[in-house]
C-alpha positions as semicolon CSV with decimal commas, in nm:
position;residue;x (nm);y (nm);z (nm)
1;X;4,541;24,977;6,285
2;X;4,212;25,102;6,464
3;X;4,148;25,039;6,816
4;X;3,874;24,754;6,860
5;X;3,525;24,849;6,931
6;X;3,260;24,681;7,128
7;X;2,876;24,716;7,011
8;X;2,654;24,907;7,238
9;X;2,421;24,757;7,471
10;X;2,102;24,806;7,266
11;X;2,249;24,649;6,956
12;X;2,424;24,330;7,139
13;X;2,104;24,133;7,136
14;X;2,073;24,182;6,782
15;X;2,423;24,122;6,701
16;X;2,360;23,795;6,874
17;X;2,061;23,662;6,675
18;X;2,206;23,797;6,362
19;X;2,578;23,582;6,429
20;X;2,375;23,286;6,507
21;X;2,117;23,312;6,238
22;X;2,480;23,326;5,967
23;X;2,624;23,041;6,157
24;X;2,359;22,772;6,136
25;X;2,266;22,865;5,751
26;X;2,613;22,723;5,663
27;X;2,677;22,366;5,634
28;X;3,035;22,220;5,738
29;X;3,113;22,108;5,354
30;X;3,072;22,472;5,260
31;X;3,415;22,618;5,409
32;X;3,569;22,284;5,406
33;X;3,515;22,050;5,666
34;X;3,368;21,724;5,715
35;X;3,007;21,646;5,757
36;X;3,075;21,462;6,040
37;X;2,806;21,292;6,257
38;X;2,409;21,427;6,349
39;X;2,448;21,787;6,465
40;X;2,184;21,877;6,732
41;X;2,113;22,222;6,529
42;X;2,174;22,313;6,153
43;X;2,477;22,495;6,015
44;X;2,859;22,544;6,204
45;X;2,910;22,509;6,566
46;X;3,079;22,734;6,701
47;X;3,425;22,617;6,782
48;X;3,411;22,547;6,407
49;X;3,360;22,896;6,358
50;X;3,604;22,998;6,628
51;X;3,871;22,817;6,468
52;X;3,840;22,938;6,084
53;X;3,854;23,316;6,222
54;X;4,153;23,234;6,406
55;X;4,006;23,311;6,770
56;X;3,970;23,109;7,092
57;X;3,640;22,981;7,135
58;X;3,546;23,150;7,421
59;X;3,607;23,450;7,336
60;X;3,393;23,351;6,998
61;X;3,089;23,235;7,224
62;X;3,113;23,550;7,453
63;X;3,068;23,774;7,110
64;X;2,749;23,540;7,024
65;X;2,618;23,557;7,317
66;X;2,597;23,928;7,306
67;X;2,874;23,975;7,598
68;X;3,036;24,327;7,606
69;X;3,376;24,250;7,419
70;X;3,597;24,473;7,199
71;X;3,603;24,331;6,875
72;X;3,852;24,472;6,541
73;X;3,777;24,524;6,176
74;X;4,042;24,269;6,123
75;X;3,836;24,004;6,282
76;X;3,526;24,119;6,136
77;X;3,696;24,095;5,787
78;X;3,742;23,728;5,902
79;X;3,396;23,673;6,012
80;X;3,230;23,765;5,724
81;X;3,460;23,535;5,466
82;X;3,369;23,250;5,747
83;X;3,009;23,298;5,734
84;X;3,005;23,375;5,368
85;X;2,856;23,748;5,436
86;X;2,733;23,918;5,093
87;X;2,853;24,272;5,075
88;X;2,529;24,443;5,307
89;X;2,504;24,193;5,508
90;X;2,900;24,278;5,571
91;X;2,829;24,674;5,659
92;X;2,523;24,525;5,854
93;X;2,762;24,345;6,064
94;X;2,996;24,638;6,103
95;X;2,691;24,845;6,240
96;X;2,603;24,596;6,450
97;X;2,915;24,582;6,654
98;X;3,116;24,912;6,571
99;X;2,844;25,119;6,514
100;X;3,013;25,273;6,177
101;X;3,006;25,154;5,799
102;X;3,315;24,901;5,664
103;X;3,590;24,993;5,447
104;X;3,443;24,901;5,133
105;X;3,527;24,659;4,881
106;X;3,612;24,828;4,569
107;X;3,465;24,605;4,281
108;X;3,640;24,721;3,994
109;X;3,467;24,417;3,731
110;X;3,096;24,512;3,686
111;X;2,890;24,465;3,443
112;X;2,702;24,831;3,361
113;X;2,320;24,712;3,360
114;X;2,178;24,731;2,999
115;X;1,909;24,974;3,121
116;X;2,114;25,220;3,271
117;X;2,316;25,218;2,894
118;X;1,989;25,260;2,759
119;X;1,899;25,545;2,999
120;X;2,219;25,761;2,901
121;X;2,158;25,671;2,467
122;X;1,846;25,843;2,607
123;X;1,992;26,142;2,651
124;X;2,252;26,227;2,376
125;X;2,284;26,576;2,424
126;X;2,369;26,523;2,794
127;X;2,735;26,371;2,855
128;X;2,701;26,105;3,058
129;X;2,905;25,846;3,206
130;X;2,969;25,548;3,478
131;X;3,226;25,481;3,754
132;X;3,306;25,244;3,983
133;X;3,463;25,321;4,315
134;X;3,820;25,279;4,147
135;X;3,720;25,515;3,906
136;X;3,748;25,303;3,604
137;X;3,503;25,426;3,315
138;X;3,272;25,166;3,266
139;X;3,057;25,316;3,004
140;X;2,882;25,641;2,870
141;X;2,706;25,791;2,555
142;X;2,802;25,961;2,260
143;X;2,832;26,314;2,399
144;X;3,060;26,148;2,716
145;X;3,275;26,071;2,422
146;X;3,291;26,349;2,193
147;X;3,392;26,613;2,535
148;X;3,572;26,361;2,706
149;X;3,725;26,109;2,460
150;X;3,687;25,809;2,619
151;X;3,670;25,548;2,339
152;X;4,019;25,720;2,219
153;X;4,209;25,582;2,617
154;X;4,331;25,196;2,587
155;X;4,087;25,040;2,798
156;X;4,353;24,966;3,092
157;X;4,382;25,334;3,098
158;X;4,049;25,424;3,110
159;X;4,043;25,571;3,435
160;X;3,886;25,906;3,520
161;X;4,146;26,051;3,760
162;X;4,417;25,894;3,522
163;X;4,329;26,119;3,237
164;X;4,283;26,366;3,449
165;X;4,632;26,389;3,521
166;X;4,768;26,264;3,257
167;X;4,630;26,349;2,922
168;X;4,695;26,715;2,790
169;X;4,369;26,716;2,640
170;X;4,205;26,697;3,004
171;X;4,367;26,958;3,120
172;X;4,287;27,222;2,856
173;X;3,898;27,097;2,897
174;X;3,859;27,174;3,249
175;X;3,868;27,531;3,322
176;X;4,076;27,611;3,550
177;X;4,264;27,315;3,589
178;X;4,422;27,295;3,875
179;X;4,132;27,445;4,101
180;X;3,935;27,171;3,952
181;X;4,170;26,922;3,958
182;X;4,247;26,942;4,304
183;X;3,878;26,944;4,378
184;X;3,798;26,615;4,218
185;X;4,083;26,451;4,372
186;X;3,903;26,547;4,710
187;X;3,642;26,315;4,605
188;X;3,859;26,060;4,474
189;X;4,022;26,088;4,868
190;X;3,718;26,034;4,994
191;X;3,605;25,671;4,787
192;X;4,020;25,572;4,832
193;X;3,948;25,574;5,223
194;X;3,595;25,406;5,164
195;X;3,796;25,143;4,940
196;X;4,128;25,048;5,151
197;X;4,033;24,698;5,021
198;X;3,963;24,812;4,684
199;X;4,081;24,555;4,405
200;X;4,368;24,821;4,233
201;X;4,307;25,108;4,382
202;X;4,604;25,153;4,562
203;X;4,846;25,046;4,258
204;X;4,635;25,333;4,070
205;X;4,756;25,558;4,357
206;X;5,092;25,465;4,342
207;X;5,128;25,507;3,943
208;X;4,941;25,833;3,944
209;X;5,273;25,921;4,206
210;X;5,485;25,813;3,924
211;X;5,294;25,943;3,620
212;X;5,250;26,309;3,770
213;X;5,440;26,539;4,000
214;X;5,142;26,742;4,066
215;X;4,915;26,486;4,185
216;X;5,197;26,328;4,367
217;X;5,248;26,708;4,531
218;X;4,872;26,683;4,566
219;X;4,827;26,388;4,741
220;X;5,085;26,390;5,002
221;X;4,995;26,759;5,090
222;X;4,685;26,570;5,258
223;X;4,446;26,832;5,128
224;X;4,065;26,792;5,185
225;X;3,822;27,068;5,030
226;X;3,466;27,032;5,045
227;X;3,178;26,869;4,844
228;X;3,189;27,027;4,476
229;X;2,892;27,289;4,414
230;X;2,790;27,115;4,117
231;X;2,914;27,366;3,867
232;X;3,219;27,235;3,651
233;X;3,361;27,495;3,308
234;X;3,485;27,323;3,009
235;X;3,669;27,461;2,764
236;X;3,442;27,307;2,439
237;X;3,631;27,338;2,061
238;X;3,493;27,613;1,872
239;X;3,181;27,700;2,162
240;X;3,423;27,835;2,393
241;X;3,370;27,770;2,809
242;X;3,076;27,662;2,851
243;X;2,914;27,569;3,265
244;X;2,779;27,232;3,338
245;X;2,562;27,158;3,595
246;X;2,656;26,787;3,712
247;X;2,546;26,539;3,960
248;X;2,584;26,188;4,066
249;X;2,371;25,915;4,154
250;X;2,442;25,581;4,289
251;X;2,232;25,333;4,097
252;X;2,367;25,015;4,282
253;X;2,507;25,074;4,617
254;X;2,709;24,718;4,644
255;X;2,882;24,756;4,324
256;X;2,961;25,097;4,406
257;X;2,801;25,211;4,081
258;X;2,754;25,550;4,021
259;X;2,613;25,776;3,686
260;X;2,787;26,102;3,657
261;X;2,532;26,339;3,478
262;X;2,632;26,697;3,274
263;X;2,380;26,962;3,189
264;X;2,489;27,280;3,022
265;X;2,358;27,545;3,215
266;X;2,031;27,690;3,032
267;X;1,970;28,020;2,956
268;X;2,293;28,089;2,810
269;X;2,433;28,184;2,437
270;X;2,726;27,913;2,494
271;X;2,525;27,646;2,617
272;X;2,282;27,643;2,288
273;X;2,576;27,624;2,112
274;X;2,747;27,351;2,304
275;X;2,399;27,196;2,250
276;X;2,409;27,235;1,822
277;X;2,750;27,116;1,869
278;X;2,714;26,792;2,022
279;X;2,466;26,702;1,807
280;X;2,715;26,759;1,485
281;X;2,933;26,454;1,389
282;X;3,267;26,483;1,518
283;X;3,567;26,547;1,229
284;X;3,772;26,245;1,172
285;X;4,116;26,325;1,179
């Protein structure tokens, strides 16, 4: 557990206003308690709020007041299920008094947004796909499927890191393997310790342990390598290893939504042909 924290001076008036302002926008019949008599101002008071975060009131009113206390992520936690705190309103609060972003919530149901489906179909010859911050392959287009195979994995499997190191297919398309491997379960690392809340994303952890002895070597060696340079080689049927130039971008930031984009690299005799090839209906076998 993290030592507590206490917000700096210039942000305790702020934190002030901003606890107040959450506190009279909810009514008493919204987290369960009688309406009770006239209340001089609108919302909780705050011994109501003291009481469902499980802390003295004092030590509540001190915090509003803007006082110089040290306050946890635990109680924060608490604090924003009280005051009903939408996910950036959440890491708002967690500025406000730590001075540093939340763990985040890993939403693993979300619906993709029909335009960003629309936006890959756009681009057929570019595979391209969507992840949440478990991982979990939400959607992609038809040349996501055809080098990747994703309409083939049961959709409780669907999970990129879970291929990864599980299906033999995966690991003859990346190129090498195990550099590349290790690489992208940097990045994985880095949304696990983002998500210590997540919804799953620890049991995925735990069954990825199970499922393979390298990433369960992999993961306990503690590893961190740096941000990938945006080149990845796949080994394409009859092209041959081809480079893709990929990025990411984060189309909604609370959902933890992100598009994961593939370019062959131009120029080159391998990428027009991965190019004629993904535009070639696949064999059915």
């Amino acid at each position: 557990m993290s030592a507590p924290h206490s917000p700096a001076q210039h942000t305790r008036a702020e934190l002030s206003e901003f606890l107040r302002s959450r506190r009279e926008r909810i009514s008493p019949e919204e987290v369960g308690l009688p309406a009770g008599g006239r209340r001089r101002t609108p919302g909780l008071r705050r011994e109501e709020v003291a009481t469902l975060a499980g802390v003295g009131l004092s030590w509540y009113t001190w915090l509003e007041q803007g006082r110089d206390i040290s306050v946890s992520s635990t109680f924060l936690d608490n604090l924003s299920r009280v005051l009903k705190l939408d996910a950036t309103e959440r890491r708002h609060l967690f500025l406000l008094a730590h001075q540093r972003l939340p763990p985040e919530l890993g939403c693993t149901l979300c619906e993709v947004p029909p335009l960003i489906k629309r936006l890959m179909n756009d681009i057929p010859t570019r595979p391209s796909y969507v992840l949440n911050l478990r991982w979990d392959v939400l959607a992609w287009n038809s040349a996501a499927d055809r080098v990747f195979g994703f309409s083939s994995v049961p959709e409780n499997r669907r999970n990129l890191l879970w291929m990864l190191f599980t299906s033999p297919a995966l690991r003859e398309l990346f190129i090498p393997w195990d550099e590349q491997a290790l690489q992208i379960l940097s990045s994985f690392r880095r949304d696990f310790v983002r998500a210590i809340h997540g919804t799953g994303i620890a049991g995925l952890v735990r069954e990825l342990e199970e499922a393979s002895s390298d990433f369960k070597v992999w993961w306990q060696q503690q590893e961190i390598h740096g941000q990938c340079q945006g080149v990845r080689y796949l080994q394409i049927p009859t092209v041959g290893q081809v480079a893709f130039e990929h990025t990411t971008f984060v189309f909604d930031e609370e959902r933890h939504l992100r598009l994961v984009y593939y370019a062959a690299k131009e120029g080159r005799p391998e990428s027009r042909a991965f190019e004629k090839w993904i535009q070639q209906e696949p064999i059915q076998v």
